[in-house]
FIKOLZA-1660 file (N, C-alpha, C; in steps of 0.1 Angstrom, whole numbers, plus 5000, padded with zeros to 4 digits):
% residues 175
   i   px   py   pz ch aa at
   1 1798 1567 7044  A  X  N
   1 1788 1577 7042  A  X CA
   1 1781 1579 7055  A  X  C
   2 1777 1594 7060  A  X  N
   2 1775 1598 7072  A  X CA
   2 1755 1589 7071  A  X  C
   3 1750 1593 7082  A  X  N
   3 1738 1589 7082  A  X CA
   3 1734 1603 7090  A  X  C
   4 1722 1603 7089  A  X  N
   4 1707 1618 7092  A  X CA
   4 1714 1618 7103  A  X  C
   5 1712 1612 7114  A  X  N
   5 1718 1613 7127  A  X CA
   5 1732 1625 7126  A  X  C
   6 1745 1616 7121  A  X  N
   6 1758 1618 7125  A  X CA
   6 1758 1638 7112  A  X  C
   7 1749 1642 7103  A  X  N
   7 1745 1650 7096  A  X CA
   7 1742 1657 7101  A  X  C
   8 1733 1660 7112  A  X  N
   8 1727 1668 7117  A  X CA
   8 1734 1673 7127  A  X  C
   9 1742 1661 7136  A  X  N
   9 1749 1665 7146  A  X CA
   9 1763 1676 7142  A  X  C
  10 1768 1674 7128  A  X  N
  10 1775 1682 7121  A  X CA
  10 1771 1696 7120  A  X  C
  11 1761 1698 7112  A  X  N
  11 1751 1707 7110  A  X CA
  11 1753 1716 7122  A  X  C
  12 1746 1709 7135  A  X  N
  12 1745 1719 7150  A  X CA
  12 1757 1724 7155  A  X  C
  13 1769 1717 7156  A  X  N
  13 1776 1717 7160  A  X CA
  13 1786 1731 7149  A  X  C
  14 1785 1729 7135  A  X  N
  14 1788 1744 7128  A  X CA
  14 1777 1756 7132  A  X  C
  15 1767 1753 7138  A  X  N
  15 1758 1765 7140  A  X CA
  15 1762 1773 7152  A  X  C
  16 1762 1761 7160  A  X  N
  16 1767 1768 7174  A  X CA
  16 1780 1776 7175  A  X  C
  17 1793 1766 7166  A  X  N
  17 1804 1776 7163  A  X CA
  17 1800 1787 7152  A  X  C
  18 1790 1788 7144  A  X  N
  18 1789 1802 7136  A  X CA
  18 1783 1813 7150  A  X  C
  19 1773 1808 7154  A  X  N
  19 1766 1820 7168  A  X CA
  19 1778 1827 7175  A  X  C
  20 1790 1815 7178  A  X  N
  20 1799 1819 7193  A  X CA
  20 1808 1823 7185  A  X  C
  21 1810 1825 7173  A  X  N
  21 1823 1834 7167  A  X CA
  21 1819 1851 7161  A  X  C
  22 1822 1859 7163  A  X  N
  22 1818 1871 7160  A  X CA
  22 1824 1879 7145  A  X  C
  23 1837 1868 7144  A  X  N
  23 1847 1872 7132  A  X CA
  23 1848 1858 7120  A  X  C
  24 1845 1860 7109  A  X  N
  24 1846 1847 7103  A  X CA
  24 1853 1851 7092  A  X  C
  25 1860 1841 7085  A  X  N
  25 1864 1844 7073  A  X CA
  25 1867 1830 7067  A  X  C
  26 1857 1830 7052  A  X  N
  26 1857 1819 7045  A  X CA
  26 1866 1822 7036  A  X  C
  27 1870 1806 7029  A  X  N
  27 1880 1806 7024  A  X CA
  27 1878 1795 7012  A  X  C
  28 1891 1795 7006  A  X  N
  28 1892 1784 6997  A  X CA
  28 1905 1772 6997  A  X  C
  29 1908 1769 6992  A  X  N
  29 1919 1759 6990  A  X CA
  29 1916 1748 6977  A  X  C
  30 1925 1745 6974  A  X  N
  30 1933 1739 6964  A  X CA
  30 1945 1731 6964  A  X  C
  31 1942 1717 6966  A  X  N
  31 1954 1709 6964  A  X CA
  31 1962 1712 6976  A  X  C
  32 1961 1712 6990  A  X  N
  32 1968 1717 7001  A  X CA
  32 1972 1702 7002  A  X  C
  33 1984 1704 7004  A  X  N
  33 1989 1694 7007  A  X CA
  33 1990 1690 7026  A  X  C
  34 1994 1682 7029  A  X  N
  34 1988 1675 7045  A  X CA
  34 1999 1686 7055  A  X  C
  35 2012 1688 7047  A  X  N
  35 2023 1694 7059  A  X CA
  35 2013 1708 7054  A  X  C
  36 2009 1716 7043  A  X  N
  36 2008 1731 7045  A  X CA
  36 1996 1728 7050  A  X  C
  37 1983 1719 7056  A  X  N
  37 1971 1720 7062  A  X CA
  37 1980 1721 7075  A  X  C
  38 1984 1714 7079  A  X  N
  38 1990 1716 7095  A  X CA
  38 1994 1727 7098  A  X  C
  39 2003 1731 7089  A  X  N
  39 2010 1748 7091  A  X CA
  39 1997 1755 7088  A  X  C
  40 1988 1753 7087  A  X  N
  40 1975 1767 7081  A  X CA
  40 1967 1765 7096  A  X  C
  41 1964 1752 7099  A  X  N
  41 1956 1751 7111  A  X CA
  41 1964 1756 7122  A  X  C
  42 1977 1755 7125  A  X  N
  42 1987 1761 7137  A  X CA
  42 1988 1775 7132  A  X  C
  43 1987 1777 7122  A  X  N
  43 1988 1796 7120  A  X CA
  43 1975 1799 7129  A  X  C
  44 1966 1795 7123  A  X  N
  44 1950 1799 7125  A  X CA
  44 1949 1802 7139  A  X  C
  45 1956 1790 7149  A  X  N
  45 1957 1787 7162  A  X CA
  45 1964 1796 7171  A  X  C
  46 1976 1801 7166  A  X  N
  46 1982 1807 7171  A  X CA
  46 1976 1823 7171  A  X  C
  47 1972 1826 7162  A  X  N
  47 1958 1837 7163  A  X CA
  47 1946 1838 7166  A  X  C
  48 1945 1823 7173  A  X  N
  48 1933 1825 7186  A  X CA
  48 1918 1820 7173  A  X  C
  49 1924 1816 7168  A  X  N
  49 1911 1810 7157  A  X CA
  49 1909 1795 7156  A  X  C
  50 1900 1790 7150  A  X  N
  50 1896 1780 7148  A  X CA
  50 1895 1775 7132  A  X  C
  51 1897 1764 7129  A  X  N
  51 1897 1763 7118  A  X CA
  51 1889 1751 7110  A  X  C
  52 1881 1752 7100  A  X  N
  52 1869 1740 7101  A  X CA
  52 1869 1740 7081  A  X  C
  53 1873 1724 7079  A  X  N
  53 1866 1725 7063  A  X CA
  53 1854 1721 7066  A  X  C
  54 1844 1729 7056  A  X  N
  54 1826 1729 7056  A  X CA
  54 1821 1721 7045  A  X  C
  55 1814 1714 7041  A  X  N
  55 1810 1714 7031  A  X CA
  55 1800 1727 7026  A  X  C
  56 1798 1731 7016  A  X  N
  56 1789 1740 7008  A  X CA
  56 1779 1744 7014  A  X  C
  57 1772 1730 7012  A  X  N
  57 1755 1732 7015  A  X CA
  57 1752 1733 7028  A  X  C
  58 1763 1721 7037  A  X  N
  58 1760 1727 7053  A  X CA
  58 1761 1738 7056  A  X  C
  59 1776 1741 7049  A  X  N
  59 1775 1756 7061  A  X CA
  59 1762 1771 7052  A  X  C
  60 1760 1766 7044  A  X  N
  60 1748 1776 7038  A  X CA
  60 1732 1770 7050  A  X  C
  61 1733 1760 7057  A  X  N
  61 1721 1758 7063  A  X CA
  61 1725 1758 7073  A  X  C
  62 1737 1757 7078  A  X  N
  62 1742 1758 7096  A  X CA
  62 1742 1776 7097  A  X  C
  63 1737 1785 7084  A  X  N
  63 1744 1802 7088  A  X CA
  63 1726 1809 7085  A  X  C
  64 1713 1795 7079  A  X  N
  64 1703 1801 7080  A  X CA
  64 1702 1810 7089  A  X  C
  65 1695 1823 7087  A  X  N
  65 1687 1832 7100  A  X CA
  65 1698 1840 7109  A  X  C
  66 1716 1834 7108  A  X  N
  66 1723 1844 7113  A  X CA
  66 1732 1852 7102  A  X  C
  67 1733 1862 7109  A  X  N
  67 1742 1873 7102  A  X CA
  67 1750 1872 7093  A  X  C
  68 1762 1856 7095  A  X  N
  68 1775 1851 7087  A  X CA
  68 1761 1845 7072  A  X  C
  69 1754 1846 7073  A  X  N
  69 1741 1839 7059  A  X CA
  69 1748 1848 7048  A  X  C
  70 1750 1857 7043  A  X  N
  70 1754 1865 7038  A  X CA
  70 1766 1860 7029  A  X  C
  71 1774 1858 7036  A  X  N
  71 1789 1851 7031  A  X CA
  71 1788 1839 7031  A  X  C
  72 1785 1827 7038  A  X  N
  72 1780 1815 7037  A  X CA
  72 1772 1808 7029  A  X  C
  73 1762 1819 7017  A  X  N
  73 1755 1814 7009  A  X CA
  73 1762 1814 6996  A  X  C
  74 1752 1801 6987  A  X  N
  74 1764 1798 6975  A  X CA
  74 1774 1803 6975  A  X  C
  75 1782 1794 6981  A  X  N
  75 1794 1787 6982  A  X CA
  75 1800 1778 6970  A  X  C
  76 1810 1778 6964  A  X  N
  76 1814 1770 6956  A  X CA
  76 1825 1766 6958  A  X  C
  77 1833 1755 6954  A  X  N
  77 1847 1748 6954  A  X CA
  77 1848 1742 6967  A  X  C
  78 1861 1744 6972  A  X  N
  78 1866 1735 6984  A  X CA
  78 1864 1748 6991  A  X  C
  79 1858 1747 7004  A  X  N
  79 1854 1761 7014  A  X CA
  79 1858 1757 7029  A  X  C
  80 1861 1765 7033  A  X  N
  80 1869 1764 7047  A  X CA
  80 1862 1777 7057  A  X  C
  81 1863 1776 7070  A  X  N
  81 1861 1788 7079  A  X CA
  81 1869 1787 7088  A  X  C
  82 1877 1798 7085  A  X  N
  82 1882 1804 7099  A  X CA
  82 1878 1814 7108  A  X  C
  83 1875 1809 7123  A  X  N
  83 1868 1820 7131  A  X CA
  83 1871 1819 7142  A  X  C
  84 1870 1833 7152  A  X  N
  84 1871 1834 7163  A  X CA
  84 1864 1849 7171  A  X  C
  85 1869 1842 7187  A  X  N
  85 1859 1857 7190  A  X CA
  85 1870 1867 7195  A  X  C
  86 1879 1867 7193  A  X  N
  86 1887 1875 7199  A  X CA
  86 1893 1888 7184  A  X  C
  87 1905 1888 7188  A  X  N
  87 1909 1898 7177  A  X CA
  87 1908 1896 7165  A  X  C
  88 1898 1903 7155  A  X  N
  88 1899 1896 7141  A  X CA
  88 1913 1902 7129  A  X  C
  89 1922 1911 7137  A  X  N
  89 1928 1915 7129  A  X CA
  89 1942 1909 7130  A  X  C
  90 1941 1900 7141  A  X  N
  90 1952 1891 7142  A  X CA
  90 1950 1876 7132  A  X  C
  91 1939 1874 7131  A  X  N
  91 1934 1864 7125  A  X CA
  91 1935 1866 7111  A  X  C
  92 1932 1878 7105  A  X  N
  92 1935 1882 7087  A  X CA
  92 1947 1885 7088  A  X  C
  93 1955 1891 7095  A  X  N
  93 1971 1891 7090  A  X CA
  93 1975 1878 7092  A  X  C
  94 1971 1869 7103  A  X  N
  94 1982 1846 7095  A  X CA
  94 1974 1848 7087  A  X  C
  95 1962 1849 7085  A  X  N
  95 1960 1844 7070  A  X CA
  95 1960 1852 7059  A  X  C
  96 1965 1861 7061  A  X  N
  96 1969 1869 7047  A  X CA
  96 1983 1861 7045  A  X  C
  97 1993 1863 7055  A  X  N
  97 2005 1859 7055  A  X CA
  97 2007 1843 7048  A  X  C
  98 1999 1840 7054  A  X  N
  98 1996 1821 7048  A  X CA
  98 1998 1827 7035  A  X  C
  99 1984 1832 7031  A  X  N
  99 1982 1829 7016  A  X CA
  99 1990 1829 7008  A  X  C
 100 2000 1840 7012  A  X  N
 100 2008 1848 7003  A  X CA
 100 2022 1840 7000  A  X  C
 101 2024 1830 7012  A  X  N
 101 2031 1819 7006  A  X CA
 101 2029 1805 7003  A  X  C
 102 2013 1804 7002  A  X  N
 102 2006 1791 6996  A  X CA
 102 1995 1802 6984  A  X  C
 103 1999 1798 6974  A  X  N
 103 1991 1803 6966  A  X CA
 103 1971 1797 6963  A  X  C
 104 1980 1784 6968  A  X  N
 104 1967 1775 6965  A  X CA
 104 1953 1779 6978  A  X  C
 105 1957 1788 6986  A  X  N
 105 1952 1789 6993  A  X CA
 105 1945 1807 6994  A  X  C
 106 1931 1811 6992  A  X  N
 106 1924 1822 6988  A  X CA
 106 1914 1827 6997  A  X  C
 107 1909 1841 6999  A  X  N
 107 1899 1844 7003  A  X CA
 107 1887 1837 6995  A  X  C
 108 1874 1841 7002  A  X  N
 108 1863 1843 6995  A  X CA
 108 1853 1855 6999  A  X  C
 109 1850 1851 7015  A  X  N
 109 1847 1867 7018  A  X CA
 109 1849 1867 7036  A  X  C
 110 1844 1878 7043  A  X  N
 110 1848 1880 7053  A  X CA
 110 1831 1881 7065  A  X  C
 111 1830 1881 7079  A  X  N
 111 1820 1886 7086  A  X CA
 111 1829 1889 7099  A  X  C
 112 1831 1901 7098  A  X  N
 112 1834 1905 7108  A  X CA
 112 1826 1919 7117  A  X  C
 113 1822 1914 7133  A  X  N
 113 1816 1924 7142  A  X CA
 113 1800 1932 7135  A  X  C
 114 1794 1916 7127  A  X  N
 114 1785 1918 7123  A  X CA
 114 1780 1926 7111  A  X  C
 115 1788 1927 7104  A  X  N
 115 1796 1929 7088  A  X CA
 115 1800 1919 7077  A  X  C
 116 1791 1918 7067  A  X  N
 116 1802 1911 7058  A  X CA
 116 1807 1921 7051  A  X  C
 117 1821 1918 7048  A  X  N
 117 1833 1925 7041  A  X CA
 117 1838 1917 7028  A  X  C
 118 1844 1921 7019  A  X  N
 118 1846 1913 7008  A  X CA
 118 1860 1915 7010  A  X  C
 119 1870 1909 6997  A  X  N
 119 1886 1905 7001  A  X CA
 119 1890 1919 7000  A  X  C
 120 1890 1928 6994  A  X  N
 120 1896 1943 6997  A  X CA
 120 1891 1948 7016  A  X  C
 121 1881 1946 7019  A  X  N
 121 1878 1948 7034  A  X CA
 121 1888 1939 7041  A  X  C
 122 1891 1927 7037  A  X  N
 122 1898 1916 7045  A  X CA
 122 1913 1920 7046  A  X  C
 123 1919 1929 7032  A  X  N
 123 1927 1932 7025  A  X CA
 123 1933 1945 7037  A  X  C
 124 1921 1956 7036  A  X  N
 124 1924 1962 7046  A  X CA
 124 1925 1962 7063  A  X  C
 125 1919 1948 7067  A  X  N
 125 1917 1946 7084  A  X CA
 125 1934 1941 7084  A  X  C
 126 1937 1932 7078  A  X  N
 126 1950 1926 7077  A  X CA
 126 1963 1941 7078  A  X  C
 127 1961 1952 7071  A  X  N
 127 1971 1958 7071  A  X CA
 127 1971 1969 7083  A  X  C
 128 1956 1971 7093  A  X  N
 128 1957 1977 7103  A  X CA
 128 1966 1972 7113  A  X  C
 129 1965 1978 7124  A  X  N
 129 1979 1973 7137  A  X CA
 129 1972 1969 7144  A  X  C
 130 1980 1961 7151  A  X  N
 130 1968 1949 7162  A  X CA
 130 1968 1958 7173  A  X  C
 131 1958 1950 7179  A  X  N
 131 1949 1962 7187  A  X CA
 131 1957 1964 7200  A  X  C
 132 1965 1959 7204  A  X  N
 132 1973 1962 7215  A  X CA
 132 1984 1979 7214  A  X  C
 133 1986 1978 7196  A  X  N
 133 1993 1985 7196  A  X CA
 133 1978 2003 7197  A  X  C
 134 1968 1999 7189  A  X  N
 134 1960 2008 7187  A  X CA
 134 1960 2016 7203  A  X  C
 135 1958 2002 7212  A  X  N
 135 1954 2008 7228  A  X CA
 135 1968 2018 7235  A  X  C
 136 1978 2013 7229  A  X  N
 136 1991 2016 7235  A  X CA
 136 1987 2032 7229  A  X  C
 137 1986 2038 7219  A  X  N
 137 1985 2046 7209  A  X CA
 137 1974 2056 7217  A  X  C
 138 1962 2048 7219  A  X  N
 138 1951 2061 7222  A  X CA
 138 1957 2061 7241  A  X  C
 139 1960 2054 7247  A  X  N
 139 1965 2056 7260  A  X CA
 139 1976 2069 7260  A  X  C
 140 1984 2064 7253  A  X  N
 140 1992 2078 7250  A  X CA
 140 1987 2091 7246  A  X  C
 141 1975 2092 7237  A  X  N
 141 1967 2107 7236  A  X CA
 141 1962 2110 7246  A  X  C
 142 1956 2100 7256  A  X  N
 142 1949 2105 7265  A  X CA
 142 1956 2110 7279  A  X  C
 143 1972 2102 7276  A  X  N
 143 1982 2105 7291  A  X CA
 143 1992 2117 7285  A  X  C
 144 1992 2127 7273  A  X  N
 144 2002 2132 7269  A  X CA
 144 2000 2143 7278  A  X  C
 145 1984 2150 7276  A  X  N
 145 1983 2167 7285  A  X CA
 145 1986 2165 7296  A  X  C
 146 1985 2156 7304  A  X  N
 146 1985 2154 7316  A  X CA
 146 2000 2154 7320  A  X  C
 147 2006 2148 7313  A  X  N
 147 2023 2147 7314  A  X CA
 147 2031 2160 7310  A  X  C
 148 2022 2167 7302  A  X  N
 148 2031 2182 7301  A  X CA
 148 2024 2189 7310  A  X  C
 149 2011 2187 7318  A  X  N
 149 2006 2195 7326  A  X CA
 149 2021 2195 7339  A  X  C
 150 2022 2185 7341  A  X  N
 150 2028 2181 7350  A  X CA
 150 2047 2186 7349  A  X  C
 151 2050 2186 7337  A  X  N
 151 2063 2191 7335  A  X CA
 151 2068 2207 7332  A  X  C
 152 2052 2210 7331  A  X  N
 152 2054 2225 7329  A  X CA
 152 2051 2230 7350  A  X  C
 153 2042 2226 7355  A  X  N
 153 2040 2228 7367  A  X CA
 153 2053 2228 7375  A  X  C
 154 2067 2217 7372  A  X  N
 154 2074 2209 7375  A  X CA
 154 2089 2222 7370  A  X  C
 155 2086 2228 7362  A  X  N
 155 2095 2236 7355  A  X CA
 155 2099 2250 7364  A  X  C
 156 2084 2253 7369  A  X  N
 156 2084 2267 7377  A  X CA
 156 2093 2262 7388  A  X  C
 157 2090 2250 7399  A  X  N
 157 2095 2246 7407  A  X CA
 157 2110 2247 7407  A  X  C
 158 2113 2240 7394  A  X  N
 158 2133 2236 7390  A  X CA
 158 2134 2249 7389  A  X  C
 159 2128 2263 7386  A  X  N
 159 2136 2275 7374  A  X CA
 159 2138 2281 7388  A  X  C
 160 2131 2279 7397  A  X  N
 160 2129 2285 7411  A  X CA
 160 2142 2284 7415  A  X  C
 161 2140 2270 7418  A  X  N
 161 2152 2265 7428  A  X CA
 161 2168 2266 7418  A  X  C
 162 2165 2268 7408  A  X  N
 162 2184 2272 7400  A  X CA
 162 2187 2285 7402  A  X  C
 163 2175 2295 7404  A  X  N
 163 2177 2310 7406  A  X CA
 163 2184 2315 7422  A  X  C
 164 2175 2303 7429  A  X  N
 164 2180 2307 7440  A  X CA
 164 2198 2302 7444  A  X  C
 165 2201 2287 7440  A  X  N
 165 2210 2282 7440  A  X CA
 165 2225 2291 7434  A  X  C
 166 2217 2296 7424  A  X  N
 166 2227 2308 7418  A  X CA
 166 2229 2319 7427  A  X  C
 167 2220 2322 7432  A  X  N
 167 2222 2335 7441  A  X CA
 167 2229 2338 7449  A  X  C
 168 2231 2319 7459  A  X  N
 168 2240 2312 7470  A  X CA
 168 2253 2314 7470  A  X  C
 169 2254 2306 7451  A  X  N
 169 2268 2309 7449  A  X CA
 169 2268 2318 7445  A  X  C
 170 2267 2331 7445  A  X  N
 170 2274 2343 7441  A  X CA
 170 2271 2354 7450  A  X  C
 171 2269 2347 7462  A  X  N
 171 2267 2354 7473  A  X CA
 171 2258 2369 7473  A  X  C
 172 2245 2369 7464  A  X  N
 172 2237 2376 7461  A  X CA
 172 2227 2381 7478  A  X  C
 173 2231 2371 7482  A  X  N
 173 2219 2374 7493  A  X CA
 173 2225 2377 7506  A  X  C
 174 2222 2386 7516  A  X  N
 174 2230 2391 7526  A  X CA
 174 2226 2385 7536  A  X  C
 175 2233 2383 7549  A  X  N
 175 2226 2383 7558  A  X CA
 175 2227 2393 7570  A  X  C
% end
């Protein structure tokens, strides 16, 4: 059994990781067995997340007064949080993906970019495209005009020089 001391120090230490993560998503579980906890915390990890079982009533007092309070209150069953500050849409697709082959393993709700979202919101961040691809995508709208400015400019140039080339050989031009 913990003592006030080693409780408290629990407590702060979930507070300070609720403040420094911007993306959260609580969870559930059921009967996880020790090999699928390993595989869930290395999913988590490999998506730049963190992974923490809470008890209930801590993390309902470690989320007083911040934003994630929302989703963190009454809490029921076995409750987990996964969080990070980086991409949250890399973070809901492993864990969509987990889920979907550990049954035992569920949403409950989401906080993301200062938002709570419920599992249809989580439902939807999971099926967007990771954001590298999003940047590749708007980089491209932004470099297209420029690239046909440049091929059409580039066209007069070539239509020039095959007119003239033609002219050479067919001895169009006198001297």
């Amino acid at each position: 059994m913990k003592d006030r001391k080693r409780k408290q120090e629990d407590l702060e230490a979930l507070r300070k990781a609720l403040v420094e993560s911007a993306n959260i998503f609580v969870t559930g579980f059921e009967k996880l067995t020790v090999a699928q906890d390993y595989e869930l915390r290395k999913t988590v990890r490999q998506a730049g997340g963190r992974y923490h079982v809470v008890k209930n009533t801590l993390a309902e007092k470690a989320s007083a007064g911040l934003g994630s309070e929302a989703v963190l209150k009454g809490l029921k069953g076995t409750s987990a949080v996964a969080a990070t500050t980086g991409d949250p849409v890399a973070l809901a697709k492993a864990l969509t993906v987990y889920a979907k082959t550990n049954p035992a393993f569920t949403f409950k709700a989401g906080f993301v970019e200062g938002r709570a979202i419920d599992l249809a919101g989580i439902q939807d961040l999971a099926s967007m495209p990771p954001k590298e691809e999003i940047y590749a995508k708007l980089l491209y709208l932004i470099n297209a005009p420029a690239q046909r400015l440049v091929t059409v400019l580039n066209g007069v140039g070539r239509d020039l020089a095959v007119v003239v080339d033609q002219g050479v050989k067919e001895n169009k031009f006198s001297s």
